[in-house]
N, C-alpha and C positions, 0 to 999 in steps of 0.2 A: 806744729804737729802735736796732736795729743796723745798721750801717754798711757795706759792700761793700770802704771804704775804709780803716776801723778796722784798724789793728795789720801786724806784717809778714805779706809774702808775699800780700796781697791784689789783686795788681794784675790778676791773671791774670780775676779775677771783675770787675772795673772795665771791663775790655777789655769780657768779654761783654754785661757791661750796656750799653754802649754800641753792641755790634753788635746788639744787640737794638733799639735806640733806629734806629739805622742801617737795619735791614731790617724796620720793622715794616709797613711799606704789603704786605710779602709777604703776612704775615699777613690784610692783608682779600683779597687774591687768593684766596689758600687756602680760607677762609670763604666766600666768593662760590660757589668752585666745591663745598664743599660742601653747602651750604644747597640747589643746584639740584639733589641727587642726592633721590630723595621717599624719606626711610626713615620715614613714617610708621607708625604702630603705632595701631587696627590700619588696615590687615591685614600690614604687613610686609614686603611684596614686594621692599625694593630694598636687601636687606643684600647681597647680592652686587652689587652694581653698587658699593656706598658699599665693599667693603672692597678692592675692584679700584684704587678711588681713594687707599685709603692705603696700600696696595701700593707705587701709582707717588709719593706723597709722601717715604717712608721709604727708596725706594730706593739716593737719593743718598747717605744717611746711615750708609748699609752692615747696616742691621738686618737680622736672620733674620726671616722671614715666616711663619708655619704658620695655613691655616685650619681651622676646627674647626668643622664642623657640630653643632647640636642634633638627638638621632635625633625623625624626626615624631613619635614614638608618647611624648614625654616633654612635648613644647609641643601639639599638636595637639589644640584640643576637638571630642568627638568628636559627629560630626552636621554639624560647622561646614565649614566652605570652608579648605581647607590655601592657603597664599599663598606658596609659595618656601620654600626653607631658611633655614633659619637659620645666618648665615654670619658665626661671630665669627671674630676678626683675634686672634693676638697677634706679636707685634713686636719683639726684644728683640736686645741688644748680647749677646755673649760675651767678655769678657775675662777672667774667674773672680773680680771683685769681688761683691760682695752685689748681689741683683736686688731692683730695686727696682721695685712693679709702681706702673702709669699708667695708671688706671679711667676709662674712659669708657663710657657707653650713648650707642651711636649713633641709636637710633630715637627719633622728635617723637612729639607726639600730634596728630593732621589736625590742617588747619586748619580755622578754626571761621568759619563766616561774619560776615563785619565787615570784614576788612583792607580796608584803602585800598589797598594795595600788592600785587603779587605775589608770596605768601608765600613761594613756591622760588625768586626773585629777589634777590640781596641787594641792599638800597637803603640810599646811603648819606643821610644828612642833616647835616652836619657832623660830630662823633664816632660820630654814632649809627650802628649796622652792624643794619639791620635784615630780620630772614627768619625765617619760620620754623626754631626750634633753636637761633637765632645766642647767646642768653644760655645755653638748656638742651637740649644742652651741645657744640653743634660750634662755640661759639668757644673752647673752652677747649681743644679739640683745637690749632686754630689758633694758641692761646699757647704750649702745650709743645713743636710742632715750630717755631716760633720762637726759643724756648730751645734745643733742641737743635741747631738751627741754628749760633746764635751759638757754643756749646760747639767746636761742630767747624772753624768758620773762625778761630776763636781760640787752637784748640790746650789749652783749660780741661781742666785734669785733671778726670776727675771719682773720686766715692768707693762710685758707685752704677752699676749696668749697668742702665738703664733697657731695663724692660720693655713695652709698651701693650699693652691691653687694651682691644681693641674690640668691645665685647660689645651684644648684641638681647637686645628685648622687658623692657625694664627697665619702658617704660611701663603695661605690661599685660601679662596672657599668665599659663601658667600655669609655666613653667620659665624662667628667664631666662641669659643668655646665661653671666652670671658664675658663676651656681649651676651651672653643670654643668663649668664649667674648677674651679672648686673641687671638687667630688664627683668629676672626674677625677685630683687632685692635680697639678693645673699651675697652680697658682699658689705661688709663693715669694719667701721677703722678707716683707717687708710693705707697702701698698698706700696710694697716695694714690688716695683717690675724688674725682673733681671735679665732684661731684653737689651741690654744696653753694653756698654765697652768697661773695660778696666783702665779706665783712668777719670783724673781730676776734676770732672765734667758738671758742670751745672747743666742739668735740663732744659734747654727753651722750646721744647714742643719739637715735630716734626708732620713730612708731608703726608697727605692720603697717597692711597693707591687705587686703581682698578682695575680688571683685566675682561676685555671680550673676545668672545668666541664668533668668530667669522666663518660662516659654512658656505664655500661658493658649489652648487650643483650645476651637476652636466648629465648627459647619458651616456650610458655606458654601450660600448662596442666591441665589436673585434677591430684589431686596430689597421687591417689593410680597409676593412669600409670605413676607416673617419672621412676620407675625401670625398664621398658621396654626399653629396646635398641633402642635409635632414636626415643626417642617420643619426648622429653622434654629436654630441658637444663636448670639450673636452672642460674639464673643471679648472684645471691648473693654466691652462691659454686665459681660459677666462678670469681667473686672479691675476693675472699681469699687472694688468691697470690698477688694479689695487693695491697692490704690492708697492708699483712706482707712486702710488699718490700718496702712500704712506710715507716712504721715503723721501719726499716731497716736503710734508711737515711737519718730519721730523725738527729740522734744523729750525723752523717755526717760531713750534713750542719750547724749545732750547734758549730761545731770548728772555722766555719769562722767571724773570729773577725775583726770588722772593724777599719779603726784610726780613725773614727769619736769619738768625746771625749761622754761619758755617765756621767750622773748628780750623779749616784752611782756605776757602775759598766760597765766594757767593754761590748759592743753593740756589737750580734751575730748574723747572718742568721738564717733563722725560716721557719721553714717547718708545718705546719700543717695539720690535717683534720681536716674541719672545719663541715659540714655534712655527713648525707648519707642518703640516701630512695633507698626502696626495696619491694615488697611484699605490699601484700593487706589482705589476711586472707590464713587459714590452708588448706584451701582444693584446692589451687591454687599454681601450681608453677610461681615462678613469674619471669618473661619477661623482666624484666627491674633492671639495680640497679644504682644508682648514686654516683658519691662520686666528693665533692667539695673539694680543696685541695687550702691552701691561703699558697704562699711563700716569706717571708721578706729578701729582697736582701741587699745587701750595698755598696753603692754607687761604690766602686772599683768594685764589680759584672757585668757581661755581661748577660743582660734582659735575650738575644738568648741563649747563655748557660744555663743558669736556668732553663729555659722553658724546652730547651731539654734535660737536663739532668734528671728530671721527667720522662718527656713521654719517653724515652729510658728505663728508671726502668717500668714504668709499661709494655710495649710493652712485656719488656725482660721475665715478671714477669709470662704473660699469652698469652704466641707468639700466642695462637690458638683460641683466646676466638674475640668476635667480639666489637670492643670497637672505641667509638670518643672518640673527646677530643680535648674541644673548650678552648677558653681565651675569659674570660667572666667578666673580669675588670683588671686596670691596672692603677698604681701611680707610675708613674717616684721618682726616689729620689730627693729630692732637694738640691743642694750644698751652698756652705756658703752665707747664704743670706745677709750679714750685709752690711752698706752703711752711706754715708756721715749723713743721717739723724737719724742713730743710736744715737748718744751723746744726741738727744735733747729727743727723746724716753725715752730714761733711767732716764732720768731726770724727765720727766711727769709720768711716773710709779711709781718714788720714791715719787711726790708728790700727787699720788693716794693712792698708798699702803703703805706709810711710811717705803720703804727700804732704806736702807744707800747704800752709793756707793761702801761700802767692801764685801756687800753683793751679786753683783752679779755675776756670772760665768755664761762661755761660754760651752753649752752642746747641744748635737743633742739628737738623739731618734729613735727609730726603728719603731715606730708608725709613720705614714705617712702623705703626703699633696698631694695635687694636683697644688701644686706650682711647682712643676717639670717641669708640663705642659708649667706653665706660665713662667719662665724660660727659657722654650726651643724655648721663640719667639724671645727673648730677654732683660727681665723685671729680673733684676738680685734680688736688693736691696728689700727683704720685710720685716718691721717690724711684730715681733708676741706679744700677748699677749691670754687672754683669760682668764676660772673662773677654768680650772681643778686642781684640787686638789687630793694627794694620796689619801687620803678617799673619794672622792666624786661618788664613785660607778660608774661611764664610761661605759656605755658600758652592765650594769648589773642592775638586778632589785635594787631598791631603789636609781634609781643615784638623787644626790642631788647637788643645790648650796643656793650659802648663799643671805642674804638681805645687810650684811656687805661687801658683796666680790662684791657687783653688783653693788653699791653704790663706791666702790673703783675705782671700771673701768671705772666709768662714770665720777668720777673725772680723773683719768690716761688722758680720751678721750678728756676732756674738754681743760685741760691745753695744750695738745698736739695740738688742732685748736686753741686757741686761739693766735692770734697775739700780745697778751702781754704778752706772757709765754715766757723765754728764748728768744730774739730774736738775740744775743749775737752769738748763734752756731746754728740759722737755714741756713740753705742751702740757702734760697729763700731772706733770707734777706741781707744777707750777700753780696748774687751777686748784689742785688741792691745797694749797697753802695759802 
């Protein structure tokens, strides 16, 4: 493990760890008021409201501000309900050192019925900071202005002109906020994503995703004439067969094992249904049925194939029934991101989180990124970090993170800009000498 303390000229990073330790209660203020801002995804509606808020965080900090909409006709599925812009934030210092970017996706996925608690409320319960987001990913927002914080009340040189990157629809959707600052060329440097877990983790990539929209139509009736010949069809009889041919290959797609490494067990293709809507009440047949279907590919997978191998099962399932069948979001997989700047990463991690260098392994994940996207412009190398945790609920009511885990990360982030951390194995320095 490395040290903050280790060797001369280190004190200046000693300080900030300690202003960090000093101002971390800010940090659940910050959280609190983030977590009550709803950027759920879908439908989207409060990226402007969430980046007005870190407008007024960063201001103190003296960053440049610019927001960048996604144009409708690049995210918008079309038929669907538009919900607001999409309103990413980027954030960034000019002093003419190297930009260093700081990835965040601001939007949750709803809340799912179960909380105990008010999920846009943060509650605390002794370390636990619990709301919807708070672990994935607006506490790790909360950790880096933290860090940046201590940076500036300390005078901490840094070696990096941090950038943020506040970017929508990482949770779904068909454009996400990062793929299009990439395909703009505004992104530079290279990039910590804090989409990732709080622990010892080397990066080896992870899988795509996708999800379609299944429309099965019927016509609609009063429901004592359905048994009349050619009055009525009903939508949801008529999904049956789809339904079973889904759950058919499921178990399928389940055999396909990818050589991406798993942190406990081999990494499979994943078929789901994830929704359905149907019907309205008992005396109506109903006209309409839905069914959302998310499919976890891995990286040897072909998108084209996938896709079609689905809609072929259901087409086959119900050749006579009248059915769409849209792609209504889509995460490229990401392949092995790791890069020259990896060594010093690891090191600022360990002297965040106090892990030893035996500790860490190289694992992927069938959970996904939208660094595929960025990837595909040319932006290989991304360092990950971030607060998940196996208990920290993700995704589910009571998700939580910690006061200790946020506090780690803002050390991890500190030591990693600061220009008296490691400069031994940074890239930037190194070339200069």
């Amino acid at each position: 493990m490395v040290s903050p303390l280790n060797g001369p000229g280190q004190s200046g990073l000693s300080l900030g760890f300690a202003e960090i330790e000093r101002a971390a209660e800010s940090a659940v203020d910050d959280l609190a008021r983030m977590v009550a801002v709803d950027t759920s995804f879908p439908p989207g509606a409060g990226y402007q409201a969430f980046a007005g808020l870190m407008e007024s965080f960063v201001a103190p900090l003296g960053l440049e501000c610019r927001r960048i909409d996604v144009p409708e006709h690049l995210w918008h599925v079309s038929g669907g309900p538009a919900h607001g812009a999409r309103t990413n934030l980027i954030a960034r210092q000019r002093s003419g050192k190297p930009a260093l970017g700081l990835y965040f996706h601001v939007d949750t996925v709803p809340a799912a019925p179960g909380w105990a608690t008010d999920p846009l409320h943060l509650t605390r319960d002794g370390d636990r900071l619990i709301g919807l987001g708070a672990a994935d990913m607006k506490g790790t927002i909360a950790a880096v202005l933290l860090a940046l914080r201590a940076a500036d009340r300390t005078g901490l040189s840094l070696g990096y002109d941090p950038m943020l990157l506040f970017c929508t629809d990482e949770e779904g959707g068909l454009y996400p906020g990062v793929r299009y600052l990439a395909d703009q060329g505004l992104l530079e440097g290279h990039i910590l994503n804090f989409n990732g877990a709080a622990a010892p983790r080397i990066w080896a990539g992870c899988f795509g995703l996708f999800t379609l929209l299944v429309k099965v139509h019927g016509r609609t009736v009063h429901a004592s004439e359905a048994a009349n010949a050619g009055s009525g069809a009903n939508a949801i009889e008529a999904a049956l067969p789809i339904l079973n041919a889904l759950a058919a290959l499921k178990p399928h797609i389940a055999k396909r094992i990818s050589a991406l490494p798993g942190a406990t067990r081999p990494l499979a293709a994943q078929l789901d249904i994830s929704a359905a809507h149907g019907g309205q009440c008992g005396g109506q047949i109903p006209s309409q049925f839905e069914i959302l279907i998310c499919r976890r590919y891995a990286p040897e997978e072909d998108f084209l194939a996938a896709r079609r191998e689905i809609e072929d099962a259901i087409r086959k399932a119900a050749p006579h029934a009248e059915i769409e069948i849209s792609l209504t979001g889509h995460l490229m997989p990401t392949s092995d991101p790791t890069g020259p700047h990896w060594p010093r990463w690891q090191d600022a991690l360990s002297a965040g989180f106090g892990y030893a260098p035996d500790e860490f392994a190289k694992w992927g994940a069938t959970s996904c990124s939208d660094f595929g996207w960025v990837q595909a412009t040319g932006m290989q190398e991304i360092l990950l970090t971030g607060l998940g945790r196996p208990n920290s609920r993700i995704h589910a009511p009571g998700e939580f993170t910690t006061l200790p885990d946020i506090i780690a990360l803002a050390k991890s982030v500190l030591a990693y800009l600061s220009a008296e951390f490691r400069p031994d194995i940074s890239p930037e320095a190194t070339a200069i000498r």
